[in-house]
N, C-alpha and C positions, 0 to 999 in steps of 0.2 A: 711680266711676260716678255717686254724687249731686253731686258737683259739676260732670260734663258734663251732666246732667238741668239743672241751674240753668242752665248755659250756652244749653241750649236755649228756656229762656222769655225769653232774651235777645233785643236786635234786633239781624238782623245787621249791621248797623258795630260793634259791642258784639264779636261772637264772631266778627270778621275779627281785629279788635285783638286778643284774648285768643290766638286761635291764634297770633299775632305773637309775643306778649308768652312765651307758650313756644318757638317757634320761638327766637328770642333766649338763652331761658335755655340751650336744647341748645347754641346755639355755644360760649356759656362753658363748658359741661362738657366740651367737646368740646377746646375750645384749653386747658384744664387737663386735657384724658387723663382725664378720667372718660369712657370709651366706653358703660358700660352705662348711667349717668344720662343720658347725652347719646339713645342709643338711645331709649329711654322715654320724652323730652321730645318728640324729632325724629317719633317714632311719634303722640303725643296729637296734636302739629298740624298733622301729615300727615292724622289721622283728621277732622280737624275744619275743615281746606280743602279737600279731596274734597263733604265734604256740601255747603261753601258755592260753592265755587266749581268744582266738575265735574272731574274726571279731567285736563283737558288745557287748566290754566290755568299761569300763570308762575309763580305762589306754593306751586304744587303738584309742580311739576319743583326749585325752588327747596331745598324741604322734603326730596322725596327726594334732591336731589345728597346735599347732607348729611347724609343716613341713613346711606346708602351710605357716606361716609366712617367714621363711628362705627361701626358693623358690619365694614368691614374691619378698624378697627387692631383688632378683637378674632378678627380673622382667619379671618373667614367670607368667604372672598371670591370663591366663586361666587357665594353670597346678594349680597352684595354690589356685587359687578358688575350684575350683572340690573337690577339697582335705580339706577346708576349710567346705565347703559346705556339703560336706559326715560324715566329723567329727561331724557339727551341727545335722541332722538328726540319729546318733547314740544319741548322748544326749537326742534327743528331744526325743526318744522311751525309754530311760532308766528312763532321773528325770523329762519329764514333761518338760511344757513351758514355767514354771515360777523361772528356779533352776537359780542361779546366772552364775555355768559353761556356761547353757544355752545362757543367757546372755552374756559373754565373748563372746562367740561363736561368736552371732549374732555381735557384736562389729567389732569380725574380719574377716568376710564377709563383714561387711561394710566397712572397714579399707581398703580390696582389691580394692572394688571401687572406692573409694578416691585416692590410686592411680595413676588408670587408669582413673583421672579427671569426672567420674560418678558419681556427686552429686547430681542430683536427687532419683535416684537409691538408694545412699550409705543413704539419711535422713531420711527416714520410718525407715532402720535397728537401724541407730545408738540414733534415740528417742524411740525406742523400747526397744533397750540393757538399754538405758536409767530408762528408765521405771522399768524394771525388778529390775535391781540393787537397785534402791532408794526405791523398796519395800520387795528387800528382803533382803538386807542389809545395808542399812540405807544412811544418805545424807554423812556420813563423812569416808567412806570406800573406800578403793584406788581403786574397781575395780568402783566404781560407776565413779570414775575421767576418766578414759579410754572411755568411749562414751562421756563424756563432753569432752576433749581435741578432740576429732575428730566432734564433734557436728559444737564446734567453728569453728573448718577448714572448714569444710561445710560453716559456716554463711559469714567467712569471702572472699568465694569464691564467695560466692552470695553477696557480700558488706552489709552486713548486721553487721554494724562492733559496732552498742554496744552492740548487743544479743552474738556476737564472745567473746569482751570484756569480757563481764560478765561472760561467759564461763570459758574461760580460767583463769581469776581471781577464779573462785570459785575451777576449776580443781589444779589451783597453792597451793591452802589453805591446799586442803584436802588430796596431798600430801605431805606439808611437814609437816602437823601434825603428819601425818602416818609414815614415811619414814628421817626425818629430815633433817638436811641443806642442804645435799649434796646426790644426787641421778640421776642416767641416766634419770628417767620419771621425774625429777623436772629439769636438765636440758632440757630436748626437751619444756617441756610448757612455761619455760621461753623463748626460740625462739622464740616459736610460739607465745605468748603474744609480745616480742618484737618487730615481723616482723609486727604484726598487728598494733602496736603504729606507728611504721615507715609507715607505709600506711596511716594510720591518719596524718600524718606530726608530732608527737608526739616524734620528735627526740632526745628531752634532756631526756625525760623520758624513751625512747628505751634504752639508750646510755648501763647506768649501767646494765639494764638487760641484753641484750643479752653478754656484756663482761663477765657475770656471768656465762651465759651459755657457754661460752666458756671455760671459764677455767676448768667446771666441765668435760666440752666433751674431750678434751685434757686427762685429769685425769683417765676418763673411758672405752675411746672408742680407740681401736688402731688408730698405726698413719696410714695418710689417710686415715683416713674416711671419705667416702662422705658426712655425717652431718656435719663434722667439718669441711670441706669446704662448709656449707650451711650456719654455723652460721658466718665463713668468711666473706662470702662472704654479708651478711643481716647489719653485723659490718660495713665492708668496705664502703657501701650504708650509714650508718650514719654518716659517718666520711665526707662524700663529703658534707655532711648537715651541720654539725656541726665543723668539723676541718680541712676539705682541702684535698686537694690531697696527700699531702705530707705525711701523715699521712694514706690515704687508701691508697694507693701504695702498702705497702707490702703486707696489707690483701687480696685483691684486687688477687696478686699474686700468694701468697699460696693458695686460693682458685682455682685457672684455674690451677696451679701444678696440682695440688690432681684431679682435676675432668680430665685432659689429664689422668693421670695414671689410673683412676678407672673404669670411665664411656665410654659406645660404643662410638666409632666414630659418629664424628654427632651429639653428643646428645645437646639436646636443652638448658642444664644447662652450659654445657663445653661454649658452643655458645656465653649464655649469660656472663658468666664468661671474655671470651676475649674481650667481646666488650666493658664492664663496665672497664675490665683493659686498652684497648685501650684512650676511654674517657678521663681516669684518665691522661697517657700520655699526650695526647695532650693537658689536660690543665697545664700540668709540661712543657708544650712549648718541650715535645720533639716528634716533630712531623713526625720525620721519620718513629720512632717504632710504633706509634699509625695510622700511615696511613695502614702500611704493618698488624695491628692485625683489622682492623675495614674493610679495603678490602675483608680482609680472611673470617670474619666471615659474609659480605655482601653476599659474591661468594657462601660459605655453605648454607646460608639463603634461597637464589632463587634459589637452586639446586635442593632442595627437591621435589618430588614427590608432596607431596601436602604444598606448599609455605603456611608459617605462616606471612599473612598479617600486622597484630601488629609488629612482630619482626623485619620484614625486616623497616619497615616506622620510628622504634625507630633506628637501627643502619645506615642510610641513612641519620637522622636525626643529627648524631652524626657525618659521616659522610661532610653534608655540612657546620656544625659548623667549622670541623677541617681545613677544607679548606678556611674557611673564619678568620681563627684565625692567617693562616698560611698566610695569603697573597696568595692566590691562588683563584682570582675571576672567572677563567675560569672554574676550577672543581669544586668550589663550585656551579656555574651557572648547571655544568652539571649534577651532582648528585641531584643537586635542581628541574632541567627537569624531574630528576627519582621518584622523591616522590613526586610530584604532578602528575605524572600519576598516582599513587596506589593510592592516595585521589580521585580520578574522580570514580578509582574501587565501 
């Protein structure tokens, strides 16, 4: 509070730059995944262009896009939205519904709903942002790449997986034209391209990409981060394809690390993380540690409030394997009784 007091005996070109100069510092915390510092920055010079320059100026839509972004990844994204949503309707009153800001805008309203897995919702917006970009700033500009990379998330949620393809391939081009070999937005599409190959069964051709992605993420993004235990985790999945366990093990591991330290309890990533780690054990024949992490993550599964049918019938699945790997025909029998009731479901 005494050093906004200071700011106030400033003149303002003095406390337009200062609120700049934090505005700035949020995006680095922001493209390094510190969400809550980036919050706190995005908030002072949101608080401090409201006073100078009035509710419904560009640096103030500006400030809040990017709140809104840091606020979601920590997964408030009603809060979030709103904020996103208010940001957009300043723009659309000041340049119109065809200015590229605009466009960004609509992108990251979309981006919100993707998500919170609302892909019907999220496709109007993000072919629209689409749209806007490629006409008013052409096919080979990096904000044009920004709704292509979430276009493809969409296709590939709907399996629409060579419309996703070509997405992400075209989004991969036209930033590293822009931006070169090494970049936080060229690693994320390399993930996303490779997680999508990996869904194709495209695992030799996954392999190097997402290792790519990884090294850059590591490079740019503090340690633990939840991406960097996503693209772990996406690696470790190509390894069980392509080189064994022995080899996803560790990834496998530092993935469920980072997602215990980062993410709620419960969450449906950490879930998946032990039980892919578990798997891995039991086919390393060490079956004690993989019974105790595939139980755990069984027991969280059918706890929940509203029980995720898919996930529980894959780790039950994984489950009657280990017991039947294990020489244990009686619990494999039993757990085998449990996953054929949720197929009758």
């Amino acid at each position: 509070m005494e050093e906004l007091a200071i700011r106030r005996n400033l003149s303002d070109g003095v406390d337009v730059d200062i609120a700049r100069t934090i505005h700035n510092r949020g995006g680095i915390s922001l493209q390094r995944g510190d969400f809550k510092e980036a919050e706190a920055q995005f908030r002072e010079a949101l608080t401090i262009r409201r006073e100078l320059l009035g509710n419904d100026h560009p640096e103030v839509a500006i400030t809040m896009d990017v709140l809104s972004q840091s606020i979601a990844n920590q997964r408030r994204y009603e809060e979030a939205a709103a904020i996103c949503k208010d940001a957009l309707a300043i723009r659309r009153k000041i340049l119109g519904n065809e200015h590229p800001d605009v466009g960004m805008n609509i992108n990251n309203v979309g981006w919100i709903l993707i998500m919170q897995r609302k892909y019907d919702e999220a496709e109007p917006l993000m072919r629209e942002s689409l749209a806007i970009q490629r006409k008013a700033l052409g096919n080979k500009h990096p904000w044009t790449a920004f709704p292509l990379n979430n276009l493809a998330k969409i296709m590939l949620e709907k399996k629409k997986y060579k419309e996703a393809e070509a997405a992400y391939r075209e989004c991969l081009s036209i930033f590293r034209e822009a931006l070169g070999k090494e970049h936080p937005n060229i690693a994320t599409v390399m993930h996303n391209l490779g997680s999508l190959l990996y869904k194709m069964g495209k695992y030799v051709e996954a392999e190097p990409i997402i290792t790519e992605s990884l090294v850059m993420r590591r490079k740019f993004l503090i340690e633990d981060h939840p991406e960097i235990a996503k693209t772990l985790f996406i690696l470790a999945s190509v390894y069980m394809k392509t080189k064994g366990p022995t080899e996803a093990y560790p990834l496998f591991h530092e993935s469920f690390d980072i997602r215990k330290k980062t993410m709620p309890e419960g969450h449906l990533q950490t879930i998946q993380s032990q039980r892919e780690l578990g798997n891995c054990l039991a086919k390393l024949d060490r079956f004690e540690e993989a019974e105790k992490l595939l139980l755990e993550c069984w027991e969280n599964l059918d706890s929940q409030s509203e029980p995720n049918i898919g996930e529980i019938k894959k780790t039950l699945g994984y489950i009657v394997d280990l017991y039947k790997i294990w020489d244990k025909p009686q619990k494999a029998a039993e757990y085998s009784t449990k996953l054929e009731g949720l197929s009758e479901q």
